[in-house]
C-alpha positions, 0 to 999 in steps of 0.5 A: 500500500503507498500514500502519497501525503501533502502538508505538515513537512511530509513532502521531504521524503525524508522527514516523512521516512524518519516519522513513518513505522517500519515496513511489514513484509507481508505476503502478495495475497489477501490473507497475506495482506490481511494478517499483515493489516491485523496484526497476525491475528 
């Protein structure tokens, strides 16, 4: 998933990158992606 976020200072790449959460890996399928989004729930 990628968001493209205007204001606030998050159009430097950095500054958005030192705010952001780490990546997830997660599979390239829905159960993937949901298990992902939901924590391995």
């Amino acid at each position: 998933v990628v968001c493209v976020l205007t204001g606030n200072g998050l159009k430097d790449p950095q500054t958005a990158m030192n705010r952001a959460a780490p990546v997830v890996p997660c599979e390239s399928d829905i159960e993937g992606v949901e298990a992902a989004v939901m924590g391995g729930r």
